[in-house]
C-alpha positions as CSV (number, residue, x, y, z in Angstrom):
1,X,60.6,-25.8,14.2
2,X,60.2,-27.4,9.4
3,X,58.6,-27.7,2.5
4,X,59.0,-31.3,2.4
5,X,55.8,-31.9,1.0
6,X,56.7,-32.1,-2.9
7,X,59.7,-34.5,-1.9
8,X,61.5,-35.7,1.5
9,X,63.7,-33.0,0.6
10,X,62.0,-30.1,2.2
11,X,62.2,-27.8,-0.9
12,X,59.9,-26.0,-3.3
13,X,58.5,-27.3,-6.7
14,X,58.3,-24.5,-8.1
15,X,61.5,-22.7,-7.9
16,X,63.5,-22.3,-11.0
17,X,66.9,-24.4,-11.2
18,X,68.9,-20.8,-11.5
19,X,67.8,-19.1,-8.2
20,X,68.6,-22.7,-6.2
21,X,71.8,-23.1,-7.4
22,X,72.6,-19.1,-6.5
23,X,70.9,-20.5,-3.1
24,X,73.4,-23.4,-2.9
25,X,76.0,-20.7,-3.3
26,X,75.2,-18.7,-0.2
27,X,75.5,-21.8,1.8
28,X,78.4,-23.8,3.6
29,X,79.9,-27.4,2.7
30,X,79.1,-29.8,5.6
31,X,79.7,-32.8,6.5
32,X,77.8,-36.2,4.8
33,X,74.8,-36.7,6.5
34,X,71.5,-37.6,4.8
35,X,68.2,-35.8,5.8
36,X,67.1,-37.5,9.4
37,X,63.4,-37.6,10.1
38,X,61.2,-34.6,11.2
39,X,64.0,-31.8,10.4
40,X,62.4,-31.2,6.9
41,X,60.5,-28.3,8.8
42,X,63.9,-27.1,9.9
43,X,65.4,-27.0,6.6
44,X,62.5,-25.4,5.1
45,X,62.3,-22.5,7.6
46,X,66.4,-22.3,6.3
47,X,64.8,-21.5,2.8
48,X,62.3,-19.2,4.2
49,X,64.8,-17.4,6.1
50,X,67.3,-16.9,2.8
51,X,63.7,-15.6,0.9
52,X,62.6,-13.5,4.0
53,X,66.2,-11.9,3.7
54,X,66.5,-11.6,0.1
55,X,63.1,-10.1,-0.6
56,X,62.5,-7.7,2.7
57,X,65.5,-6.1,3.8
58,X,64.0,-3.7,6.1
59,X,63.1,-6.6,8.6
60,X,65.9,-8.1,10.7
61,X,68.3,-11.2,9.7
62,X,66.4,-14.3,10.9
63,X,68.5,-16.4,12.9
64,X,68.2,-20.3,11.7
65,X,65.7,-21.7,13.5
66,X,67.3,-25.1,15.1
67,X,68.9,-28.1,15.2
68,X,70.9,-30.4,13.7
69,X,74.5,-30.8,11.9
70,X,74.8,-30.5,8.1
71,X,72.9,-32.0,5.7
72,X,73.1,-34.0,3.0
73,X,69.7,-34.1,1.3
74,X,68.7,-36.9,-1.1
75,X,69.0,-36.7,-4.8
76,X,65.3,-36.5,-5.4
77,X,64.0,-33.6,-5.9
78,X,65.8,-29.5,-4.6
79,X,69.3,-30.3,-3.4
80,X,70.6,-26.7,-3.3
81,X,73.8,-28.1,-4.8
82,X,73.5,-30.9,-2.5
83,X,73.5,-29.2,0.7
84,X,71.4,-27.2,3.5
85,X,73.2,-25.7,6.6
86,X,71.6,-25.0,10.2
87,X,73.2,-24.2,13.2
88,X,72.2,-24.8,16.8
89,X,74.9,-23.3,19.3
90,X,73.9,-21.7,22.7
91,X,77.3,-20.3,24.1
92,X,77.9,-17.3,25.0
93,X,80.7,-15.4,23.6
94,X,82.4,-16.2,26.9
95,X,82.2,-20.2,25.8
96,X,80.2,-20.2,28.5
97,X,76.9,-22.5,27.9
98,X,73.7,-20.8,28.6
99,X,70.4,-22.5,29.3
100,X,66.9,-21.2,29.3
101,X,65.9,-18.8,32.0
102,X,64.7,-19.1,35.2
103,X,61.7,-17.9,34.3
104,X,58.2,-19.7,33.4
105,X,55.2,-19.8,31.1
106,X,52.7,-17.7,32.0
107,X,49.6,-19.9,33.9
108,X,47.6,-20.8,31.7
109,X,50.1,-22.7,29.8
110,X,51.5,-24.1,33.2
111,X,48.4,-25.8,33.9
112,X,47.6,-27.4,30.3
113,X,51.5,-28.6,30.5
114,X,51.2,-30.0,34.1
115,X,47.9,-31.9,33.4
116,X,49.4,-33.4,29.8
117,X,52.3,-34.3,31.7
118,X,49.7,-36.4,34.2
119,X,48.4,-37.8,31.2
120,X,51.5,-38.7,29.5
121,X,53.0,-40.4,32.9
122,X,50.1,-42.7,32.8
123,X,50.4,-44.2,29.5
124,X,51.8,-47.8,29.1
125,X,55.8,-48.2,29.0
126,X,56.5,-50.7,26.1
127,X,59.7,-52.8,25.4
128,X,61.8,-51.5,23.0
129,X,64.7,-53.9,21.8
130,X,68.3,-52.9,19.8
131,X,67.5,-54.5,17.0
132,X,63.9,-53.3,16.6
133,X,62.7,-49.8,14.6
134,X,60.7,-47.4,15.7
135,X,58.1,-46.7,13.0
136,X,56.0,-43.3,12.8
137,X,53.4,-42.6,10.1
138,X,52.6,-38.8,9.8
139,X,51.0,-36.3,7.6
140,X,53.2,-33.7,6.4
141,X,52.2,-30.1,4.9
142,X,54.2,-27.5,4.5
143,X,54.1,-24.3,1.9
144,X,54.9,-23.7,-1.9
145,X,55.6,-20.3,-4.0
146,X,57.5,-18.7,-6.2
147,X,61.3,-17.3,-5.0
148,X,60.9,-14.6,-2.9
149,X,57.5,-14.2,-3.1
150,X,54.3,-15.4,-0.7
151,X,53.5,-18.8,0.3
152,X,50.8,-21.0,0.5
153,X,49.9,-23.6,2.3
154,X,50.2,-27.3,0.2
155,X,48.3,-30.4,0.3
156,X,49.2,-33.3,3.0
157,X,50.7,-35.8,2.1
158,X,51.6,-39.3,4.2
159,X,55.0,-40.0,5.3
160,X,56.8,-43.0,7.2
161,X,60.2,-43.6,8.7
162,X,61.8,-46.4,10.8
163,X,64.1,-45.3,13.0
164,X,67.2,-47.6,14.1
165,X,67.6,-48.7,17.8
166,X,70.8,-49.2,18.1
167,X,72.5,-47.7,20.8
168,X,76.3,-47.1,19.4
169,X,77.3,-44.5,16.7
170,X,75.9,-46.2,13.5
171,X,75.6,-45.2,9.4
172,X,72.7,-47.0,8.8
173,X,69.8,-45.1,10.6
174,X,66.4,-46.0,9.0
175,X,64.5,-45.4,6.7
176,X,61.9,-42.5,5.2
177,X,59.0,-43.7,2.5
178,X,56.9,-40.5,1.3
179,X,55.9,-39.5,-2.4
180,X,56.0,-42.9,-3.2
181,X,59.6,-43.9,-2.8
182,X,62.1,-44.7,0.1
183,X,64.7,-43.0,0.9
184,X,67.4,-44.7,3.6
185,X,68.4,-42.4,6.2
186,X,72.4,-42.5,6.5
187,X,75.5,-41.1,7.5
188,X,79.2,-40.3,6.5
189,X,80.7,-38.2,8.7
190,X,84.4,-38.3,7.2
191,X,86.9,-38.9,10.0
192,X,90.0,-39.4,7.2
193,X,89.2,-42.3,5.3
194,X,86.9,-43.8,7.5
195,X,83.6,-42.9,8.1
196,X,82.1,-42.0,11.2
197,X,78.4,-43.1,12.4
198,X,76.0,-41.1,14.3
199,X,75.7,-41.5,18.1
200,X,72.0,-41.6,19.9
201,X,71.5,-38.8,21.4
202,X,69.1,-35.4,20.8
203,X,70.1,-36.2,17.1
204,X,69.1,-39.0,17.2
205,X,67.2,-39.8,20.0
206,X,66.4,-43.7,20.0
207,X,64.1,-44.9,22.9
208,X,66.6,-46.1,25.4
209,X,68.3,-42.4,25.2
210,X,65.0,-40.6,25.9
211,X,64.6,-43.3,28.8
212,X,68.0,-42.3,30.2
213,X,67.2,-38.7,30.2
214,X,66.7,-36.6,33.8
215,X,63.0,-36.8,34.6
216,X,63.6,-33.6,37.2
217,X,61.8,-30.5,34.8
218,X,65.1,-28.0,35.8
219,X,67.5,-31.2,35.0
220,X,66.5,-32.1,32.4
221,X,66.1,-28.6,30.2
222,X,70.3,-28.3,31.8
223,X,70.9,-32.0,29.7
224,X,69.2,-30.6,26.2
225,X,71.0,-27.2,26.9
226,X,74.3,-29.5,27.4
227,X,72.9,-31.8,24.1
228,X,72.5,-28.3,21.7
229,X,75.8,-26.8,22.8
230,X,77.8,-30.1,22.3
231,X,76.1,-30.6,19.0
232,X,76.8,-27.8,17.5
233,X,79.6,-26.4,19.5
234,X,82.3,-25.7,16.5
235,X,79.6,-23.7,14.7
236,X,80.4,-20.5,16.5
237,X,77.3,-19.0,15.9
238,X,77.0,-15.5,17.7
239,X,75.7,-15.7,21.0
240,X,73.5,-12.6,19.8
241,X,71.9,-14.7,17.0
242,X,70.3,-17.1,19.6
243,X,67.7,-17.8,22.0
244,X,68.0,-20.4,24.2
245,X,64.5,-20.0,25.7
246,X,63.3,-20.5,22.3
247,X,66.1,-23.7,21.1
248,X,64.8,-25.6,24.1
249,X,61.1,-25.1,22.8
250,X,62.5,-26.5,19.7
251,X,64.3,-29.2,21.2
252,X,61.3,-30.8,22.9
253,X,58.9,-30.5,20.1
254,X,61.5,-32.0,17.8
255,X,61.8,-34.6,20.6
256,X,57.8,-35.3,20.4
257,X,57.2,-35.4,17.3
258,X,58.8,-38.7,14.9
259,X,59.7,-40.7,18.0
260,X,58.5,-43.3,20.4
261,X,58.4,-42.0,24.1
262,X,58.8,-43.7,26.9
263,X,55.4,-42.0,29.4
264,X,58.3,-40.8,32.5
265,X,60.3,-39.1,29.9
266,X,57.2,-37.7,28.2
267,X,55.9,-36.3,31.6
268,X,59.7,-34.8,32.0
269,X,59.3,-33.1,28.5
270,X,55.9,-31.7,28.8
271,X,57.0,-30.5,33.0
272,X,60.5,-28.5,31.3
273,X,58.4,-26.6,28.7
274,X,56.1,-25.2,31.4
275,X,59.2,-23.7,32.6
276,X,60.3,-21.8,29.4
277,X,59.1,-18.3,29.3
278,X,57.2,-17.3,26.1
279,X,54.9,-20.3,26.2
280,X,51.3,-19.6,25.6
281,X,48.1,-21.8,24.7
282,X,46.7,-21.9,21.3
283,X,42.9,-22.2,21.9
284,X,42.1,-24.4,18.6
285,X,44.8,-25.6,16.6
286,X,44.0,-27.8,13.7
287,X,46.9,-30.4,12.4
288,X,47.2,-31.2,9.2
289,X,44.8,-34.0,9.5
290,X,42.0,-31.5,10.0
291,X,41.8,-32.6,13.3
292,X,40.7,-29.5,16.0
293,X,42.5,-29.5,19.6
294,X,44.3,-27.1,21.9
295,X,48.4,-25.7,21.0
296,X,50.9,-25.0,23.2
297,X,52.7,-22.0,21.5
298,X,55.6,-20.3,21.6
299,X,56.4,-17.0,19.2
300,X,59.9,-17.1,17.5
301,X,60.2,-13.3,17.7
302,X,63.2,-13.3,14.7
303,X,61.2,-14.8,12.3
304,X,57.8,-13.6,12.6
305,X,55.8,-17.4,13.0
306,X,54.2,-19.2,15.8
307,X,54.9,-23.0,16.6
308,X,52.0,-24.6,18.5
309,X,52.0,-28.8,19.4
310,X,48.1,-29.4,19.0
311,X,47.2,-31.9,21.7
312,X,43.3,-33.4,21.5
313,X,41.1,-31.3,23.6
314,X,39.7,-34.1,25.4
315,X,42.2,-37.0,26.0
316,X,44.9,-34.3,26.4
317,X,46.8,-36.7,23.2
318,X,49.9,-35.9,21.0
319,X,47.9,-34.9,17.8
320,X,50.9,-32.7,16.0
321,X,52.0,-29.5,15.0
322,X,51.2,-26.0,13.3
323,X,54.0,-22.9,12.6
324,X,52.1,-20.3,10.8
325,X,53.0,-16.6,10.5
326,X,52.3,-14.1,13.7
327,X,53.1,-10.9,11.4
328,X,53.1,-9.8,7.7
329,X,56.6,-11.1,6.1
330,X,57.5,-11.4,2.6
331,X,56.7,-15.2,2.9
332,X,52.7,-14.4,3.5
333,X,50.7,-12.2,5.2
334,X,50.1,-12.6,9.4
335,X,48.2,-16.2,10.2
336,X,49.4,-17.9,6.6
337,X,50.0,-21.6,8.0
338,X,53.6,-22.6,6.8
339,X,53.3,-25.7,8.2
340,X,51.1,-28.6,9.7
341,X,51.9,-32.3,11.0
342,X,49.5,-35.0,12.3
343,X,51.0,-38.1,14.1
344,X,48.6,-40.9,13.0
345,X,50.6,-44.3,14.4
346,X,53.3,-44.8,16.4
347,X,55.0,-48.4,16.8
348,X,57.5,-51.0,17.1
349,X,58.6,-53.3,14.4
350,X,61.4,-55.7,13.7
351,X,62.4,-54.3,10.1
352,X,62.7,-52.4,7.8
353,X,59.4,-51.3,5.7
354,X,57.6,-53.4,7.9
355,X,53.9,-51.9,8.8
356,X,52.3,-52.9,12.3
357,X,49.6,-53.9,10.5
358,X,51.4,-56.8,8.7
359,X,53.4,-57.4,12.6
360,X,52.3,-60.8,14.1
């Protein structure tokens, strides 16, 4: 849904090295994987949830909030012994996949989807080749505190990652420059001696992927319901500790956010969430380039915050995203932002660490 701002590690300055190491304790080994871009919100909501459990027990267990396989942060910075866990499993506890409902956002939300989606559809398809990256440049804010306690909102700070193309499982993904260093993006999933790379897919979504995907709105939320259950099928996470309504909302902003999308798929994307119930319209939303537009929202009940995508008032653009608190919680009181992104380039390079301004 996503501390990253002192270090790509997601994780929070100030904590002292006792409480993260009794952190790292409450949490599972998984397999090698080094943080991927945009899931540092994920990881921190992970933290917050441990904090919100440890220091409010009258409020109920937070389920994680979404999406990806274990991770293997870099050395820089909170590690947590190494490792953060989340879990993104929509079965049942017949095994049987379940998908969002058949229900949809109320109007208001259905009309400012439909007519971004009209926007998005019109917007110039570009040639994206295997070899080439895909290269995002962000601002990134999340929050800081002490263990336990309140949070506040930190400054923004820039961030860039290049993003692989390749279509076949691959170790190599890209790379992430923020806080003044780079950090490769990479994976070791141990299959005996031999390690395994990491497929495209809603992991990984590379630009030929999102092209592939169903364009149909009902289709296409089935695919990303078929995406989060195969990726985290051997989690077994209680069928009571998820929402599926709420892991598609997650799905697609995660989707929108560091990547490069082709318009049909975009239209697709922005069609689906009309049809998840809970979705609502922020009237002004302001990412964390100080920049005002309108959210569409969507309340992660669990938890106690508020995700909105902020999309220019005017133009109807991908501008970036806002979670901030919807009730009092031991991480800050109701409408404490917890975190803010601003998409400020999107592009297609031929290397590594290679700007589009220095492109020919």
């Amino acid at each position: 849904m996503r501390a990253r701002r002192r270090g790509p590690d997601g994780t929070f300055r100030t904590r002292p090295r006792a409480e993260r190491e009794e952190l790292a304790r409450l949490l599972p080994a998984p397999a090698e994987r080094d943080l991927p871009p945009g899931r540092h919100l994920h990881h921190k909501e992970t933290l917050m949830q441990l904090i919100d459990q440890d220091g409010d027990r009258t409020t109920a267990r937070p389920r994680p909030r979404l999406l990806r396989p274990a991770v293997l942060l870099p050395a820089a910075g909170l590690a947590l012994g190494g490792v953060l866990f989340t879990t993104l499993a929509v079965t049942d506890r017949a095994e049987t996949p379940r998908t969002a409902s058949t229900a949809t956002a109320p109007r208001g939300a259905t009309v400012l989807l439909d007519r971004i989606a009209t926007v998005a559809a019109k917007s110039d398809a570009i040639e994206v080749t295997d070899d080439q990256y895909v290269y995002v440049r962000t601002l990134q804010a999340g929050s800081e505190g002490e263990f336990g306690g309140p949070m506040k909102p930190a400054e923004p700070g820039e961030r860039e990652v290049w993003m692989t193309q390749e279509p076949g499982p691959v170790i190599d993904e890209g790379l992430i420059h923020q806080d003044g260093a780079y950090y490769p993006i990479t994976v070791g999933v141990p299959d005996g001696e031999k390690p395994v790379g990491y497929p495209e897919g809603l992991n990984r979504p590379t630009y030929a992927w999102l092209a592939s995907l169903p364009t149909d709105p009902d289709a296409l939320l089935r695919r990303l319901a078929a995406e989060i259950t195969t990726d985290q099928d051997a989690r077994n996470t209680p069928a009571d500790e998820r929402d599926p309504d709420q892991d598609a909302f997650e799905a697609i902003g995660e989707l929108i956010q560091e990547t490069l999308m082709p318009p049909k798929t975009a239209a697709a994307l922005y069609k689906a969430a009309a049809r998840i119930p809970g979705v609502s319209v922020d009237t002004d939303a302001v990412d964390a380039a100080g920049r005002h537009g309108i959210g569409v929202a969507r309340d992660d009940t669990r938890t106690g915050w508020r995700t909105a995508w902020i999309f220019d008032a005017e133009t109807l653009a991908y501008l970036g995203e806002r979670t901030y608190l919807i009730r009092d919680t031991s991480m800050g009181r109701k409408g404490t932002v917890l975190n803010r992104s601003a998409v400020l380039e999107r592009a297609v390079v031929d290397a590594l660490r290679e700007k589009p301004s220095t492109t020919a």
